[in-house]
C-alpha positions as CSV (number, residue, x, y, z in Angstrom):
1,X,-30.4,-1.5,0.5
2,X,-27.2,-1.8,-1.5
3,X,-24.0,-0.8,-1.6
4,X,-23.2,2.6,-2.5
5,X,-19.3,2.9,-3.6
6,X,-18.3,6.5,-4.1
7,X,-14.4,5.5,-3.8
8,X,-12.0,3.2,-4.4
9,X,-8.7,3.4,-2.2
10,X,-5.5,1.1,-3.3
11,X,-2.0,0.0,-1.0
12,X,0.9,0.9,-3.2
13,X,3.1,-2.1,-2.6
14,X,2.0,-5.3,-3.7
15,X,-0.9,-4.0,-5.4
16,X,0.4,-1.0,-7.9
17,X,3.9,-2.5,-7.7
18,X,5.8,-5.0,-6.6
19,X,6.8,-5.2,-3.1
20,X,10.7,-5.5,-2.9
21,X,10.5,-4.9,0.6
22,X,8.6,-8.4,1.2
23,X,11.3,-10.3,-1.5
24,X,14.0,-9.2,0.7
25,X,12.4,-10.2,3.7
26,X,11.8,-13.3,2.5
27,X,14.9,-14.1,0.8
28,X,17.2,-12.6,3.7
29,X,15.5,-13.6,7.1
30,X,14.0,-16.1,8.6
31,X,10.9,-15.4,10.4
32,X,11.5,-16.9,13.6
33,X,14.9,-14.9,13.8
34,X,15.9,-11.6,16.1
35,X,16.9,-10.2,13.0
36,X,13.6,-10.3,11.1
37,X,12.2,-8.8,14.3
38,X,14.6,-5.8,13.8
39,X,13.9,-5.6,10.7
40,X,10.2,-5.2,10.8
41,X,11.0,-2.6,13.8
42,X,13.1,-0.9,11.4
43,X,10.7,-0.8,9.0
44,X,7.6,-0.1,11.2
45,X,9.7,3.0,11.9
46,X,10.7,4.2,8.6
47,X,7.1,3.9,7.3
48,X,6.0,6.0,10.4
49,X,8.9,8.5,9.7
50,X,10.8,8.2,13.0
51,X,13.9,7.3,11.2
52,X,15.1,8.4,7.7
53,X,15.1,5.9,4.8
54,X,18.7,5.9,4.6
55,X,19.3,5.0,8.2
56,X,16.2,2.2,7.4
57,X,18.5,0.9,4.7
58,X,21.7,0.8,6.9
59,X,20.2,-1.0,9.5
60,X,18.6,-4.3,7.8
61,X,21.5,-4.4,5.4
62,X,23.5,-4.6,8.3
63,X,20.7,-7.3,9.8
64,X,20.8,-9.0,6.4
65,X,24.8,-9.0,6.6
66,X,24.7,-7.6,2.9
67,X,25.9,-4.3,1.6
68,X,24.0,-1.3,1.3
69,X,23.6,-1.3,-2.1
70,X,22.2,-5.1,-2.3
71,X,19.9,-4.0,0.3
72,X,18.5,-1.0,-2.1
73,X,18.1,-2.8,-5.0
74,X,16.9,-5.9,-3.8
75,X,13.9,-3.1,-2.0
76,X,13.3,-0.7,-4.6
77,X,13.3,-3.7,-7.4
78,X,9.4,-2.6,-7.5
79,X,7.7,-3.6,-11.1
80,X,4.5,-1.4,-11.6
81,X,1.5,-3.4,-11.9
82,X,0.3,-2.2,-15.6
83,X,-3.1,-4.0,-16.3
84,X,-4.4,-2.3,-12.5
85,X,-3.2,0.7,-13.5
86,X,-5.2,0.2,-17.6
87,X,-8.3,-1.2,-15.0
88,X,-8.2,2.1,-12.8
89,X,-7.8,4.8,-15.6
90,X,-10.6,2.5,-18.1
91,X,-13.1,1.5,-16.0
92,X,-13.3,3.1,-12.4
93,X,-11.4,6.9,-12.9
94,X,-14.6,7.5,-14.8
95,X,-16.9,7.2,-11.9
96,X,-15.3,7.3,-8.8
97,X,-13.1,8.6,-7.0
98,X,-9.2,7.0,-6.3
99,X,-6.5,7.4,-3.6
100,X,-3.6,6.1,-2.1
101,X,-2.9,4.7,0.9
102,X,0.3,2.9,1.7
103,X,2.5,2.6,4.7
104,X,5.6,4.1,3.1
105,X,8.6,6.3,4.7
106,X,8.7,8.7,2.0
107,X,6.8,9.6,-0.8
108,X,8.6,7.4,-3.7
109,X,5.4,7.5,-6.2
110,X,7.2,10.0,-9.3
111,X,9.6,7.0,-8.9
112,X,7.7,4.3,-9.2
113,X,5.1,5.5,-11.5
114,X,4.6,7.6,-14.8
115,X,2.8,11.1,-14.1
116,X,-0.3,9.9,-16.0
117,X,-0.4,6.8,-13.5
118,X,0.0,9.5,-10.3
119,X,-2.5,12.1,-11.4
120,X,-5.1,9.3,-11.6
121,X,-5.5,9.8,-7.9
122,X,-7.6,12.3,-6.0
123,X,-5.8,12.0,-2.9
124,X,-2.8,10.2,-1.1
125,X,-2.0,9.2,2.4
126,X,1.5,7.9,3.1
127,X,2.3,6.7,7.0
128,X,4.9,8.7,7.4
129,X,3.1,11.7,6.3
130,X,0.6,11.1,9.5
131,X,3.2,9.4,12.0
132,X,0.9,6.0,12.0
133,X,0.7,2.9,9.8
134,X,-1.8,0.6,8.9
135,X,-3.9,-0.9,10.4
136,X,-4.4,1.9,12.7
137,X,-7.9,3.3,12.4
138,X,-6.4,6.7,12.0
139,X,-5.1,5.5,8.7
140,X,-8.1,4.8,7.0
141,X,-10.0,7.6,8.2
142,X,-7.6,10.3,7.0
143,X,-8.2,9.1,3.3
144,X,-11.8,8.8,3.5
145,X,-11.8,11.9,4.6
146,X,-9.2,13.5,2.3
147,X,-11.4,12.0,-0.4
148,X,-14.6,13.6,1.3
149,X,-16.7,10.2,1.5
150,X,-17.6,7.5,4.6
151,X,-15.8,4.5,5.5
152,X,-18.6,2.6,4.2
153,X,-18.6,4.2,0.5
154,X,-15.0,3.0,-0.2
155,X,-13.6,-0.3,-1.1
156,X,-9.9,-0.9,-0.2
157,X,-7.5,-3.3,-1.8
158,X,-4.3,-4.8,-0.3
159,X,-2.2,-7.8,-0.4
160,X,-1.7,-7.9,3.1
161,X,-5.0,-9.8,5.2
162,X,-4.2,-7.6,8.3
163,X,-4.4,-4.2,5.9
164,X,-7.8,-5.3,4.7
165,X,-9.6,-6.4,8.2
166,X,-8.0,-2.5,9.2
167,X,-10.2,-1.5,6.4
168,X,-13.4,-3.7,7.6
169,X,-12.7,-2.6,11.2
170,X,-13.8,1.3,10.1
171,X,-16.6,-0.1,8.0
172,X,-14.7,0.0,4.3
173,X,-15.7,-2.7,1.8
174,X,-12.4,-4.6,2.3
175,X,-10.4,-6.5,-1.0
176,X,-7.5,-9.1,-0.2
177,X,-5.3,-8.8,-3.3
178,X,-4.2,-12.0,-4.4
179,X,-4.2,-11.7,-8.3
180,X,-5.1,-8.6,-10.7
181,X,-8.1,-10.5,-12.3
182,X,-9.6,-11.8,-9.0
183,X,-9.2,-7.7,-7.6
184,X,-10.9,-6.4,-10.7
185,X,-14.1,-9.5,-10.1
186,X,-14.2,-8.2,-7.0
187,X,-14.6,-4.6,-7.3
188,X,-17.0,-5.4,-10.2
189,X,-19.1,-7.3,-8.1
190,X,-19.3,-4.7,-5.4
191,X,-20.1,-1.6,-8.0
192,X,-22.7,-3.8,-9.9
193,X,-24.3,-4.3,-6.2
């Protein structure tokens, strides 16, 4: 029997945008440190909305020992990924349905993204919206069932490997974003299945 795809879900960061959040981890902390460990604590909470964004941004500025306004440019320096965003409205709007889901602490999309680019998806689960991030099951769930399908009628794309084996732990057809063209092979080869 083969696959039968009735939706296609998509992270927000590092997939339909840049992820400023990763760039300033990367440029400010070292991963072995305590403060990269607060940080991701910090963020962990954010995304689940247990602390407002502007507390989030005081506290791993302060971590980073850089002010608050390096801290939200260096995170909201997100570029929106256009020739995804061409692929979604060309070739798979047509036929299937589209969400969201992201681990994010508020809902920044009007910001990051023209209205067309928005209204291209039927539904969109934010973290903080549900009090869990991904990978909890719970996560993944809630969009399939916003988008009224199974698990195992959606493919997911992420750029973050422990995201996309969430995704194959409920069943979902599972995409590790690692380039536009290679994500766009990929679903292709999974729809033509």
């Amino acid at each position: 029997m083969g696959v039968m795809i009735r939706a296609v879900i998509f992270d927000c960061f590092g997939v339909l945008t840049t992820d400023g959040w990763l760039a300033f981890c990367e440029k400010y902390f070292d991963e072995e440190s305590e403060e990269y460990d607060k940080a991701i604590a910090s963020n962990k909470r954010v995304d689940a909305g247990l602390i407002s964004y502007d507390n989030f941004i005081d506290e791993v500025a302060l971590l980073a020992g850089v002010s608050r306004q390096v801290a939200l440019e260096s995170i909201e320096g997100n570029t929106t990924n256009e020739k995804i965003f061409t692929y979604i409205k060309d070739t798979i709007k047509p036929k299937y349905k589209l969400g969201i889901l992201s681990n994010a602490g508020a809902n920044w999309l009007d910001e990051l993204f023209q209205p067309w680019q928005v209204e291209l998806f039927d539904e969109i689960v934010l973290s903080y919206q549900i009090g869990s991030t991904k990978p909890d099951k719970i996560m993944y769930q809630t969009i399939a069932d916003k988008l009224g399908v199974l698990p195992d009628e959606c493919i997911y794309v992420d750029d973050q490997e422990r995201y996309v084996q969430g995704a194959r732990d409920v069943g979902m057809y599972a995409i590790h974003f690692d380039s536009t063209r290679n994500v766009m092979t990929k679903i292709e080869e999974l729809i033509d299945a």
